[in-house]
MARVEXTOR-11177 format. One record per residue: residue in three letters; z, x negated, y of N, C-alpha, C in turn. Coordinates in steps of 0.02 Angstrom, whole numbers, padded with zeros to 5 digits, always signed. Atoms other than C-alpha are relative to their C-alpha. Example, Ala and Ser with C-alpha at 12.3 -4.5 7.8 and 13.67 -1.06 7.14 Angstrom:
! residues 2
ALA+00000-00045-00059+00390-00615-00225+00000-00045+00060;SER-00003+00042-00059+00357-00684-00053+00037+00039+00055;
! end
This chain:
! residues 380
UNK+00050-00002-00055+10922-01385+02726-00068-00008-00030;UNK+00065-00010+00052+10751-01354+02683-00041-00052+00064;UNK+00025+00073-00017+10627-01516+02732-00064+00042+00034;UNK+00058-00027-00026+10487-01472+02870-00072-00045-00027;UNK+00056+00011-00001+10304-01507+02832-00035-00052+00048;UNK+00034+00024-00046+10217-01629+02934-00051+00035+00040;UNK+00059-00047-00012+10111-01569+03070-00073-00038+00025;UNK+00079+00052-00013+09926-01654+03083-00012+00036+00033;UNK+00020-00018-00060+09837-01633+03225-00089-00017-00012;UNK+00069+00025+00027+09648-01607+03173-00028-00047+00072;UNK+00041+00031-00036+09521-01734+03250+00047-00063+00044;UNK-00069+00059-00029+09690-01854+03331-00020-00069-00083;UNK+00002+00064+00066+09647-02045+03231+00050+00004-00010;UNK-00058+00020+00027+09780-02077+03126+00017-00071+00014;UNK-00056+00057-00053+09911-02212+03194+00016-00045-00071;UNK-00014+00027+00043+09897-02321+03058-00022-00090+00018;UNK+00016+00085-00031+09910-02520+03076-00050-00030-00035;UNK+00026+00038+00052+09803-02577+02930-00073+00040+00020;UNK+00095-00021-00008+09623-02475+02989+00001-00023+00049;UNK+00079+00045-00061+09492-02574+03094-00044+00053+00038;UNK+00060-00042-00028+09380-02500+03222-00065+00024-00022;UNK+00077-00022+00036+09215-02407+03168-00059-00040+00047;UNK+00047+00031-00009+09047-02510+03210-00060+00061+00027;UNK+00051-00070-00009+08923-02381+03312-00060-00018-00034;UNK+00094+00013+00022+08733-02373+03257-00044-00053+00046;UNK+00040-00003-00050+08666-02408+03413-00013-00098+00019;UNK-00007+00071+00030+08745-02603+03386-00009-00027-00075;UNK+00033+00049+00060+08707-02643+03236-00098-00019-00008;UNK+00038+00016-00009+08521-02602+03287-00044-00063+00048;UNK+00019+00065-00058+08519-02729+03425+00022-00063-00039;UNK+00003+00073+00054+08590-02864+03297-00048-00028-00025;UNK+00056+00013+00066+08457-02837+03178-00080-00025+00046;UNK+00080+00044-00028+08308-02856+03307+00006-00053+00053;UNK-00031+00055-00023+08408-03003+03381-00033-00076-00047;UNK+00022+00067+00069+08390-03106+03219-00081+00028+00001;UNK+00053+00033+00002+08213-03043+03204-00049-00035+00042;UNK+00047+00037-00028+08138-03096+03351+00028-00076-00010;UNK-00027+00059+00029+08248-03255+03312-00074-00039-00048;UNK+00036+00041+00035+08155-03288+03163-00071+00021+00008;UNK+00097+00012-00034+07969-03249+03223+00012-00043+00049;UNK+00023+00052-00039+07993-03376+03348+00007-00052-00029;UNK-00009+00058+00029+08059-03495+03228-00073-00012-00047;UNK+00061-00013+00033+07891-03436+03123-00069-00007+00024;UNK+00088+00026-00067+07772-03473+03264+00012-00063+00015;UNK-00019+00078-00014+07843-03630+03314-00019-00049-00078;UNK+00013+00039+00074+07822-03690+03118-00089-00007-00008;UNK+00070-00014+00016+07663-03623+03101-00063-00049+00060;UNK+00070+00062-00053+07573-03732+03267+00030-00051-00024;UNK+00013+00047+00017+07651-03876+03196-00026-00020-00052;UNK+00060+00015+00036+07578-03867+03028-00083+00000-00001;UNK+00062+00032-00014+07400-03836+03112+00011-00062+00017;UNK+00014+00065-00047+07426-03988+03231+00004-00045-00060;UNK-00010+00043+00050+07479-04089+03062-00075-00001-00040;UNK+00036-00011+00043+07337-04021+02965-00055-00026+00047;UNK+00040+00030-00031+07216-04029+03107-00005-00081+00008;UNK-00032+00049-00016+07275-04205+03156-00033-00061-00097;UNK+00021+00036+00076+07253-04256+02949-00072+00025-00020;UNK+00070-00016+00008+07080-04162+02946-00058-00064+00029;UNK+00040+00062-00034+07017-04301+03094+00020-00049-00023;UNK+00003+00090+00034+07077-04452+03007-00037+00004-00053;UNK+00050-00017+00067+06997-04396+02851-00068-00014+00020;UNK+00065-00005-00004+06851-04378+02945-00038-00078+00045;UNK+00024+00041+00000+06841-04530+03019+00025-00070-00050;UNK+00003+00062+00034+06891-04645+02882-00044+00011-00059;UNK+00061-00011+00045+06758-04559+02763-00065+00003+00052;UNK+00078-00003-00058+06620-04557+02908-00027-00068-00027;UNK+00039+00040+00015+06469-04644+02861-00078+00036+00042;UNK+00052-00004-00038+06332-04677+02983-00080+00010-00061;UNK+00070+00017+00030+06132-04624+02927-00025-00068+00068;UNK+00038+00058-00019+06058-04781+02937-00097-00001-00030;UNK+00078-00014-00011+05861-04766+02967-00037-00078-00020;UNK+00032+00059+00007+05739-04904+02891-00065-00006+00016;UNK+00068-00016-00003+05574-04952+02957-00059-00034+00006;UNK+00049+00061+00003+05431-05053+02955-00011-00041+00066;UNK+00021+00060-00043+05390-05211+03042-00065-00019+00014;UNK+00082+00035+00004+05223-05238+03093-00034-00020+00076;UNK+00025+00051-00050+05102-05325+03211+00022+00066+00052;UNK+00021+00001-00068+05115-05290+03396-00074+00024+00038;UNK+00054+00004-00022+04958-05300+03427-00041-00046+00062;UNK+00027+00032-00064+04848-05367+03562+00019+00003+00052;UNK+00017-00040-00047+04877-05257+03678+00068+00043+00014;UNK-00064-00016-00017+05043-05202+03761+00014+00051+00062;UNK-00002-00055-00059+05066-05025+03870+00092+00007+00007;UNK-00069-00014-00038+05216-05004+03976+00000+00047+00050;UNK+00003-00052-00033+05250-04863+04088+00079-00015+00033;UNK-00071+00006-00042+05389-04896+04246-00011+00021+00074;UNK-00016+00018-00077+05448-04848+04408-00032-00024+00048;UNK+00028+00043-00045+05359-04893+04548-00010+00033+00064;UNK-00013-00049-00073+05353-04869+04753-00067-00018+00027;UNK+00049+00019-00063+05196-04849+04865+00023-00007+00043;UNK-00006+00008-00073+05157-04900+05017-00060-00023+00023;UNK+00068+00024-00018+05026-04935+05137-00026-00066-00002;UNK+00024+00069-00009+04911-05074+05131+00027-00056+00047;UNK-00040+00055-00062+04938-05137+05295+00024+00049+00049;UNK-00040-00048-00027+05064-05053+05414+00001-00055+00085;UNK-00007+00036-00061+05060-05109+05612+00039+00039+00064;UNK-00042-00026-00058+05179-05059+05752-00022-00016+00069;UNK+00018+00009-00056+05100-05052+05917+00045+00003+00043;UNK-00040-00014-00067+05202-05096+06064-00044-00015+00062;UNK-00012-00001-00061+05191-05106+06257-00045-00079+00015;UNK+00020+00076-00038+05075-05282+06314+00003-00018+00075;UNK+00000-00018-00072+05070-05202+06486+00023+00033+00026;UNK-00045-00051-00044+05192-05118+06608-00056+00060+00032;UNK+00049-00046-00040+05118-04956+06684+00032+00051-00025;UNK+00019-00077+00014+05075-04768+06659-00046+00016-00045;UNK+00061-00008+00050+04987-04694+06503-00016+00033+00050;UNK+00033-00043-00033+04855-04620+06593-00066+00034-00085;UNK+00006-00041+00046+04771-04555+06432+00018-00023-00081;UNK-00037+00031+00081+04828-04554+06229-00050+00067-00021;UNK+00048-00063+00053+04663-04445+06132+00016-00002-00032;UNK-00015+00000+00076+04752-04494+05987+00068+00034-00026;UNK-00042-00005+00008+04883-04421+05903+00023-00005-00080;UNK-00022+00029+00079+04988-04421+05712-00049+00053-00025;UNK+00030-00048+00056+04890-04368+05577-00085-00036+00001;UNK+00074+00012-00039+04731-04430+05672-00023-00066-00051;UNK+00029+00066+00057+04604-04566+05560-00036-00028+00065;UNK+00007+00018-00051+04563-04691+05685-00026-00062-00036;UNK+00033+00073+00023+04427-04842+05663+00016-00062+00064;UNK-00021+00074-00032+04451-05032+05726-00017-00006+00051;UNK+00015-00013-00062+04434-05038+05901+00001+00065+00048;UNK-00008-00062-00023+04455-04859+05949+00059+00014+00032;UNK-00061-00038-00060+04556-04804+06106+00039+00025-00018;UNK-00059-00040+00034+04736-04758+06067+00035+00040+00072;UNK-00030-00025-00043+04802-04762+06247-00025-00050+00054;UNK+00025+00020-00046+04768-04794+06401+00023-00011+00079;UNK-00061+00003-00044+04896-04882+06528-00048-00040+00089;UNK+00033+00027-00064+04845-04912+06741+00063-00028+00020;UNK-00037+00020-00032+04942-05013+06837-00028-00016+00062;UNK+00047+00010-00041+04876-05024+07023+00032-00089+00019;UNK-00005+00082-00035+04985-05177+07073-00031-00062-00057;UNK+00041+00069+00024+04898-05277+06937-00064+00000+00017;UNK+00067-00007-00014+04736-05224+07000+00010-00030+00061;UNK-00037+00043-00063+04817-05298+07172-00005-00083-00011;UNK-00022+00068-00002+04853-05443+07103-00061-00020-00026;UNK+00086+00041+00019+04675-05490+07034-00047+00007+00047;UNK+00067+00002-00082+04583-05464+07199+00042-00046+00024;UNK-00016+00069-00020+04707-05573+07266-00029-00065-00001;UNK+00030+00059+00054+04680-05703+07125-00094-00015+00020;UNK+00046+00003-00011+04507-05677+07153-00015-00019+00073;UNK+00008+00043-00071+04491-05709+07345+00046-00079+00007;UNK-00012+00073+00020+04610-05866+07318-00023-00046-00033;UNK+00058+00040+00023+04473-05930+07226-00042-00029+00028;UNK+00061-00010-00025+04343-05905+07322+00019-00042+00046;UNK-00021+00032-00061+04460-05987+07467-00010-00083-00039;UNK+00002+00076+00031+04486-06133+07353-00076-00027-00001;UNK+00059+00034-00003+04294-06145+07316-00039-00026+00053;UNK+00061+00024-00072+04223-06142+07508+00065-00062+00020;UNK-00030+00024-00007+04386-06283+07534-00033-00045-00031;UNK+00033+00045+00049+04295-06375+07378-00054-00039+00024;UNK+00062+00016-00033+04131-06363+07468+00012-00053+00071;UNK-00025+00025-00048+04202-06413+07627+00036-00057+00003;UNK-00021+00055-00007+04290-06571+07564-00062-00048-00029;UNK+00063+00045+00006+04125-06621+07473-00051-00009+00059;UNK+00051+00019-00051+04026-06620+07622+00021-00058+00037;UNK-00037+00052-00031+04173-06723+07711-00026-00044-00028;UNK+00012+00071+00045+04159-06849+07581-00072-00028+00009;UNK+00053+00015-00010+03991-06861+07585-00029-00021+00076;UNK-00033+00023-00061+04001-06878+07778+00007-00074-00011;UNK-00066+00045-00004+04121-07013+07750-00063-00074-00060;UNK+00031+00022+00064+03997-07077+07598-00065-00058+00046;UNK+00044+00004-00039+03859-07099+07717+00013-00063+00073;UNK-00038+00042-00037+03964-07186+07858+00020-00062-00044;UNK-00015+00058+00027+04006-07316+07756-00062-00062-00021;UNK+00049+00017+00015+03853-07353+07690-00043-00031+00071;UNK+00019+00022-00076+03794-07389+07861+00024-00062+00041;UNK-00050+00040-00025+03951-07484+07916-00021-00072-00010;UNK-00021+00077+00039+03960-07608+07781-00061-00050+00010;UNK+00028+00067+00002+03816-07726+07795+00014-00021+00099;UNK-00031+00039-00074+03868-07721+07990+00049-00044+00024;UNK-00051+00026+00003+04022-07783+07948+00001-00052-00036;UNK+00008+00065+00047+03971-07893+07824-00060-00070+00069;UNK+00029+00011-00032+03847-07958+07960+00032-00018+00078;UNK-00036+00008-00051+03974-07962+08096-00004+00041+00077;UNK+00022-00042-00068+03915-07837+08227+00070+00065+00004;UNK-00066-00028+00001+04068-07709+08179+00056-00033-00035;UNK-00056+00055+00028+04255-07770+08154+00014+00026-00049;UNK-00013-00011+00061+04327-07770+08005+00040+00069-00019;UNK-00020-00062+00022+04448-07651+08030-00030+00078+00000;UNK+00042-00065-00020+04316-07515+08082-00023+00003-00085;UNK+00061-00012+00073+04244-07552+07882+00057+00024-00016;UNK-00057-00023+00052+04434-07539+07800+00015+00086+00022;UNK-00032-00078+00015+04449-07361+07889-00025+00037-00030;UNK+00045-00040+00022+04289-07303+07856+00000-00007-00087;UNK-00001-00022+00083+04309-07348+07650+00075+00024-00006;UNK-00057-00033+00024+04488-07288+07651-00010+00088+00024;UNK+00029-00071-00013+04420-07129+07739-00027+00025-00073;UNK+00042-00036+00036+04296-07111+07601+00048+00014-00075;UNK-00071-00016+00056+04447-07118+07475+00033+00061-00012;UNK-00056-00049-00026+04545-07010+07549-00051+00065-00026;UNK+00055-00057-00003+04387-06872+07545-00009-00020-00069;UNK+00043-00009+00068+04347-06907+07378+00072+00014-00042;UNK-00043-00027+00026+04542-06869+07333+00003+00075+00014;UNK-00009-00067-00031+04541-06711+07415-00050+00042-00032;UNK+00033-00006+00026+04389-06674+07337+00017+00031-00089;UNK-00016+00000+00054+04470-06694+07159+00085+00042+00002;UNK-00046-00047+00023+04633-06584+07198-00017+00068+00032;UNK+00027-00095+00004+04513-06425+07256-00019-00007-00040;UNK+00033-00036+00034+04427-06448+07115+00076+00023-00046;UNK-00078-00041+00045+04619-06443+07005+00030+00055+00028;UNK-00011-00061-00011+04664-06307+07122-00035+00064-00020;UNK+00058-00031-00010+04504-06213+07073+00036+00009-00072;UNK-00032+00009+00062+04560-06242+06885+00039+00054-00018;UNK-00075-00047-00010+04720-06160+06924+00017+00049+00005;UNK+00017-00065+00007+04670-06027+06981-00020+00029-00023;UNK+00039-00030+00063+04551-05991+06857+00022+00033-00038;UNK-00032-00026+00072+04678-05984+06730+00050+00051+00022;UNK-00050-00055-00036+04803-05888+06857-00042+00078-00034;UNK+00051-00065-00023+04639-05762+06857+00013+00035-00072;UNK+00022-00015+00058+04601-05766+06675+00076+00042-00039;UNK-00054-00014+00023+04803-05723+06639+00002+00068+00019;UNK-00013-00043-00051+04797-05583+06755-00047+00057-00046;UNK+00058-00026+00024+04623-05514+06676+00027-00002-00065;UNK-00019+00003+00089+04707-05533+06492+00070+00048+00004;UNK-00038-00054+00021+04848-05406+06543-00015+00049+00038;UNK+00052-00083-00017+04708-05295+06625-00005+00022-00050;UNK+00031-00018+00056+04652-05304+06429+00056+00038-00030;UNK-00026-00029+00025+04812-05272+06381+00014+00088+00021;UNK-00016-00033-00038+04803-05116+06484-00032+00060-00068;UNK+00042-00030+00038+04683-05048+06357+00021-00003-00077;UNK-00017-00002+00068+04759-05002+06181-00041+00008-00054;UNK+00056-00015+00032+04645-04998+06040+00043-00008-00100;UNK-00005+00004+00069+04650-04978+05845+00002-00074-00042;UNK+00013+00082+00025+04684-05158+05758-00039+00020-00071;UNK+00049-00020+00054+04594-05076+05594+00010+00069-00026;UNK-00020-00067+00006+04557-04918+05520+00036+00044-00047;UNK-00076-00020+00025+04694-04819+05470+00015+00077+00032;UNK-00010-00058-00012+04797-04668+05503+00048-00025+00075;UNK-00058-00015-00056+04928-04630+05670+00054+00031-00046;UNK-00077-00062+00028+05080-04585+05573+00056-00016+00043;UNK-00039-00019-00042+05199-04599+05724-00017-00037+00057;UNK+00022+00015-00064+05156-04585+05900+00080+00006+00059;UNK-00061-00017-00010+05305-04594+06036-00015-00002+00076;UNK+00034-00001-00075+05217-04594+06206-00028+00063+00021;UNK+00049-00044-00004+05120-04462+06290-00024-00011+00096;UNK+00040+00026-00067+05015-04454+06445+00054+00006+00071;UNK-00034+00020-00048+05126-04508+06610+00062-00026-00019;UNK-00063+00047+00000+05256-04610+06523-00009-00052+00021;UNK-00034+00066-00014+05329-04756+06564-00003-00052-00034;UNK-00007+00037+00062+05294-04894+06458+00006-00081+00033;UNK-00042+00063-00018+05374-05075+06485-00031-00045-00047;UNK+00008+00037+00034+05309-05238+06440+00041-00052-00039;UNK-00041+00043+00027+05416-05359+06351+00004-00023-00072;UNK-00015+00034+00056+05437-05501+06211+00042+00065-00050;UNK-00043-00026+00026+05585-05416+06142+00018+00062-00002;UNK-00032-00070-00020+05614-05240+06196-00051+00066+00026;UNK+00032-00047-00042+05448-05182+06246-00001+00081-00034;UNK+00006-00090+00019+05400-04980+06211-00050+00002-00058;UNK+00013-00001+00058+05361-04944+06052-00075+00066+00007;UNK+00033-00055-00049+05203-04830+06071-00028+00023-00063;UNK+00041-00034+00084+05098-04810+05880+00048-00046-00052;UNK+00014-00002+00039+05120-04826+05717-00079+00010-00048;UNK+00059-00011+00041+04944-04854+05609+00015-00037-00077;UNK+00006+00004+00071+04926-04870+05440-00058-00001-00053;UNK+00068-00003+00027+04779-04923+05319+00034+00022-00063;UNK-00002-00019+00062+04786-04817+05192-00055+00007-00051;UNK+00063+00008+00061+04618-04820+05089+00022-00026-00065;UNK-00027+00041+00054+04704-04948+04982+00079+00021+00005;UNK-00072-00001+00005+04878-04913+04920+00019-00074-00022;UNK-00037+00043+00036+04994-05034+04871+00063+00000-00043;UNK-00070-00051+00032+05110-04993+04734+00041-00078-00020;UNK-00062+00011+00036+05277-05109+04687+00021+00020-00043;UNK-00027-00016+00044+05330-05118+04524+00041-00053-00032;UNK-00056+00055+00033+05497-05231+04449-00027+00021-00089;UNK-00001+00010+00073+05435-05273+04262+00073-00030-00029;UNK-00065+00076+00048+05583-05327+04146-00012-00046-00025;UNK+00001+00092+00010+05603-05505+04072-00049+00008-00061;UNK+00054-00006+00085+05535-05445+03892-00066+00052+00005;UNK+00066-00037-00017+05385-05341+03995-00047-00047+00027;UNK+00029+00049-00042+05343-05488+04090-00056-00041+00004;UNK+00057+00093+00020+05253-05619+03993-00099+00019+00001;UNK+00079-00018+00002+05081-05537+03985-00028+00009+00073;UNK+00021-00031-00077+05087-05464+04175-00036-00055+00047;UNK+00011+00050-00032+04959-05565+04263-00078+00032+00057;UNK+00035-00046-00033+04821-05524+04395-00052+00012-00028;UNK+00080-00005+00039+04663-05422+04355+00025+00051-00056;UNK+00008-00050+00058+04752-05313+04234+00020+00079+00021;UNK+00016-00101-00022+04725-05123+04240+00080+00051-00013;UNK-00068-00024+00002+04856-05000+04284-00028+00073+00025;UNK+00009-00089-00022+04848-04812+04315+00078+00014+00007;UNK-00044-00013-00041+04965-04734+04440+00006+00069+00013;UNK-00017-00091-00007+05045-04537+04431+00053-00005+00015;UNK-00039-00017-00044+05132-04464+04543+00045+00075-00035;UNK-00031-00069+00034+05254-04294+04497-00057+00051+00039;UNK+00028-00063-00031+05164-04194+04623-00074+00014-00013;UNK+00072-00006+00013+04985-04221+04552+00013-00009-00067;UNK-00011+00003+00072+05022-04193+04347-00057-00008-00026;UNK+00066-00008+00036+04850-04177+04301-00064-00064+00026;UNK+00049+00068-00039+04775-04349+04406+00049-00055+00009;UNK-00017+00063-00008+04790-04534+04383-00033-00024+00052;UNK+00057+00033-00041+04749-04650+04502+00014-00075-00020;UNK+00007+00077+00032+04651-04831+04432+00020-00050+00053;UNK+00005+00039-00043+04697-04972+04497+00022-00088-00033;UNK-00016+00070+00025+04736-05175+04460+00062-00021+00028;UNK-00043+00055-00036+04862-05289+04479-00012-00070+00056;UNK+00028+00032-00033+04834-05393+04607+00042-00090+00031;UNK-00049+00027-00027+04993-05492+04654+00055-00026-00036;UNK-00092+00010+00031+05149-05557+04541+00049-00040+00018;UNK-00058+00056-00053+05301-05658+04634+00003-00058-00045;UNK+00009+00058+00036+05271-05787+04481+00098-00020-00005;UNK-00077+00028-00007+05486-05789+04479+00040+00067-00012;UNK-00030-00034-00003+05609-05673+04412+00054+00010+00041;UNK-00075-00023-00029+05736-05566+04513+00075-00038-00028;UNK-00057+00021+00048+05895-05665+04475+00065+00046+00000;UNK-00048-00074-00016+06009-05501+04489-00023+00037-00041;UNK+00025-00050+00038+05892-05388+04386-00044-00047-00051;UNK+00035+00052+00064+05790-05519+04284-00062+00034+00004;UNK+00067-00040+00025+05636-05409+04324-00072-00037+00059;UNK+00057+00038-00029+05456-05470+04386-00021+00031+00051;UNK+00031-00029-00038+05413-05419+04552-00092+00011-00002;UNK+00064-00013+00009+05215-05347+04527-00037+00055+00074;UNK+00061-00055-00076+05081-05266+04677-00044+00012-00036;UNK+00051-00021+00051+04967-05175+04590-00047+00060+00070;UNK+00045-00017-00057+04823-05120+04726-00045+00068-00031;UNK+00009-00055+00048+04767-04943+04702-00060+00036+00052;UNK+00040-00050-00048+04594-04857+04793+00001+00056+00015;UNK-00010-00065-00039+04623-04717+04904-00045+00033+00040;UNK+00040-00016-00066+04460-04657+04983+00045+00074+00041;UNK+00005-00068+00003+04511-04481+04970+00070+00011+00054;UNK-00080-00006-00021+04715-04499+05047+00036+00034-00043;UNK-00023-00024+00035+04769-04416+04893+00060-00018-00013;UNK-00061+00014+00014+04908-04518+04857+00019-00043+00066;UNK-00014+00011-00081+05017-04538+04993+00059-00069-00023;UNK-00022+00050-00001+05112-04683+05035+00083+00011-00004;UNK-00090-00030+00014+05332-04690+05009-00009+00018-00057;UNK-00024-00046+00043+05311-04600+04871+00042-00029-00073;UNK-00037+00044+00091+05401-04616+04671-00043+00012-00033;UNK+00082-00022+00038+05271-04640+04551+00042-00052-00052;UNK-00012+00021+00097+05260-04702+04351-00078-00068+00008;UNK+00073+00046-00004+05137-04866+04338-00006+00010-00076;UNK+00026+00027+00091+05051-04880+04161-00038-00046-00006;UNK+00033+00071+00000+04994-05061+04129-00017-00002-00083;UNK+00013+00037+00062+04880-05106+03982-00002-00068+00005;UNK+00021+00083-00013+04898-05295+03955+00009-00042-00053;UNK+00026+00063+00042+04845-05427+03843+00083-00045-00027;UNK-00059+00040+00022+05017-05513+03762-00006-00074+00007;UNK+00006+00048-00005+05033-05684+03799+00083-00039-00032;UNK-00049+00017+00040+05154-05709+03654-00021-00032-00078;UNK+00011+00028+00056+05148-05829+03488+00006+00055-00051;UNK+00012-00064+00046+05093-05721+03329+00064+00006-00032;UNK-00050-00013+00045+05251-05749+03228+00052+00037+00023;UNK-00052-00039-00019+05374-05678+03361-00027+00063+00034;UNK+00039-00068-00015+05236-05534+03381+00013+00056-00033;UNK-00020-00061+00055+05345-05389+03292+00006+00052+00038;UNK-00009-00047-00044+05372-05210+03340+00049+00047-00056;UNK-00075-00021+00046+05534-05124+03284+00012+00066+00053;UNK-00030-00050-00054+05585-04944+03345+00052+00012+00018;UNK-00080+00005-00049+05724-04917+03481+00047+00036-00052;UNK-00053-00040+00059+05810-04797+03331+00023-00034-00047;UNK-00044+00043+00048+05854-04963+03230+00071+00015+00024;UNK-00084-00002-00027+06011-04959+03345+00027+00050+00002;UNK-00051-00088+00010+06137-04805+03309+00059-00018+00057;UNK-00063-00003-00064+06247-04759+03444+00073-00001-00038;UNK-00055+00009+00013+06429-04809+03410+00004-00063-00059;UNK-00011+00052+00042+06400-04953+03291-00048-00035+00023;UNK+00058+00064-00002+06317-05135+03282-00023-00008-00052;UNK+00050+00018+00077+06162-05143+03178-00013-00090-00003;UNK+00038+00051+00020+06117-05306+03111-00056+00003-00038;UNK+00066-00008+00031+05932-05316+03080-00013-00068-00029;UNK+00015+00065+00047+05857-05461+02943-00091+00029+00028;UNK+00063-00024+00021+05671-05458+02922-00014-00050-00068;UNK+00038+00032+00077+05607-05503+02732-00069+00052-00002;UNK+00064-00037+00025+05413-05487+02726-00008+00041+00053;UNK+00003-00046-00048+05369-05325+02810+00052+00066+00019;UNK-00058-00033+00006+05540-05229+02781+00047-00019+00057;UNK-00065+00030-00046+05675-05244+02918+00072+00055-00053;UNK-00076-00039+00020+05858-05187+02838+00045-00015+00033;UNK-00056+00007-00048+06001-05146+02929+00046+00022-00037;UNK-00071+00000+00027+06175-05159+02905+00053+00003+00057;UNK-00023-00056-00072+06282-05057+03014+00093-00040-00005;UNK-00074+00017+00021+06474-05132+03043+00019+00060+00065;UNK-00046-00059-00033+06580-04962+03098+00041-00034+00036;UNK-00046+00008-00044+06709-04964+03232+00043+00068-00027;UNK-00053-00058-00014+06870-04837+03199+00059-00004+00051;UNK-00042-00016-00054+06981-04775+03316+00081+00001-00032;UNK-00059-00016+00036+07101-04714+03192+00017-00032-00071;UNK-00014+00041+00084+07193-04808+03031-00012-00091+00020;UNK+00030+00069+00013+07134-04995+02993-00027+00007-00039;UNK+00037+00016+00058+07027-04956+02883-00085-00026+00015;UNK+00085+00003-00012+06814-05002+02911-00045-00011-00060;UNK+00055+00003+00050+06672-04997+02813-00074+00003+00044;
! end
């Protein structure tokens, strides 16, 4: 028998137990950029922690070699003569709030805000008819009292006369006795009556004079001259008298003279006394001072701020500088300090972030700076 040929079957895998599956392309490329984004993230992640390390060892470096410039500078006199420049508030000289003395009706107000008004000058002008009522009254109850006055002095006198007549009759025996005791108790009586018209008369007087003193108040006038900076009335209001509550009607204000407030500190203090010269600028006038003195010091420091309350009085013909305002005082003044603790050292001895210790030898001050670090234990 003759042996057949095997027959293969092109493109059929062969059925063999010992070959493994083939690996496509398409996976092995997704492996490979598997692992690399792998390791670029492991390569970025490395890389910010050696900045943060490096950064991190750059700032300790830098502050345990940090060394402050320390500035040296001369010590010398003070001088006589000590300028300071602070803070300070106007205000008006003298400030007065007009209220209400008399119930009524403004019947006229020529004045209004803004207006310059001299001492005695008409502001407003309140009627009331029932007080005009009531002083003709007052006034004829006077008049009643005085012909009552008249009329008990004539009695008396009467009575004065009768007696005088009586008594040696009675002393003489021609009238009885009791005809003398009426006639001098009569004249008693008339000469009391006499003495409570004249205290009724009194009484009325002063009734009158009370009455006539809130006619005056009827009449508002300027207490000195000054400005109107708030008026709150106008012609046919209502205005109410009263202690406590009456109607508020002006505002005046002497402004000619300012008055400026200024808190000195404890180590500005010692020289500030009255009589010494001060010039006063405002922001809104850059190019004008205005002279003026001290006039006033509370002689006692603020115990909260430690600073010297000062009034420093400032001439205003012009109204240039207005009152409220924020202003800069500049005080020249005379030191009223012993020569030896008379030194002058500039604010740049002290460096920000450290404590200088200043010496003085001679006319040299040297400083010696002790650092603070944040980081390490180390200082210098």
């Amino acid at each position: 028998m003759s042996e057949k040929a095997p027959h293969i079957v092109e493109g059929a895998p062969a059925a063999s137990g010992g070959d493994k599956p083939r690996i496509g392309p398409g996976t092995a490329y997704l492996g490979l950029g598997v692992i690399a984004l792998l390791m670029g993230a492991m390569g970025i992640g490395g890389w910010g922690s050696y900045q943060e390390q490096h950064s991190a060892l750059q700032t300790f470096e830098q502050h345990r070699d940090f060394v402050p410039t320390v500035k040296v500078a001369e010590v010398r006199e003070s001088g006589a003569t000590i300028k300071v420049s602070l803070p300070a508030t106007t205000q008006a000289f003298t400030t007065a709030n007009i209220f209400a003395r008399a119930s009524g009706y403004i019947d006229k107000r020529p004045v209004d805000i803004g207006d310059h008004v001299k001492a005695g000058q008409l502001l407003a002008q309140i009627v009331a008819p029932e007080l005009d009522h009531q002083i003709e009254q007052a006034q004829a109850t006077l008049e009643l009292d005085k012909a009552t006055l008249r009329q008990n002095i004539a009695n008396r006198d009467l009575a004065q006369i009768t007696w005088n007549r009586d008594r040696p009759m009675v002393a003489e025996g021609w009238t009885t006795q009791q005809q003398g005791s009426i006639d001098q108790q009569n004249l008693k009586a008339l000469e009391a009556a006499v003495g409570v018209a004249q205290q009724s008369i009194a009484a009325q007087e002063a009734q009158l004079r009370v009455l006539n003193q809130e006619k005056a108040y009827q009449t508002v006038t300027a207490p000195f001259d000054g400005v109107v900076t708030q008026r709150n009335i106008d012609v046919g209001s209502l205005v109410q008298a009263d202690a406590t509550s009456g109607t508020f009607m002006f505002t005046v204000m002497q402004t000619n003279v300012i008055r400026t407030q200024v808190y000195v500190p404890q180590d500005q203090a010692i020289g500030v006394r009255p009589g010494v010269e001060a010039i006063i600028h405002i922001p809104e006038l850059p190019g004008r001072g205005f002279p003026g003195k001290v006039t006033r010091i509370a002689n006692a420091l603020q115990p909260d701020t430690r600073t010297l309350l000062t009034e420093i009085d400032v001439p205003n013909p012009d109204g240039a500088l207005p009152r409220a305002a924020t202003a800069r005082s500049s005080c020249i003044f005379r030191a009223r300090r012993s020569r030896s603790s008379c030194r002058w050292m500039p604010l740049s001895s002290t460096v920000r972030g450290c404590t200088s210790l200043c010496s003085t030898m001679g006319s040299r001050a040297y400083t010696r700076s002790l650092l603070r670090t944040t980081l390490g234990s180390r200082s210098r």
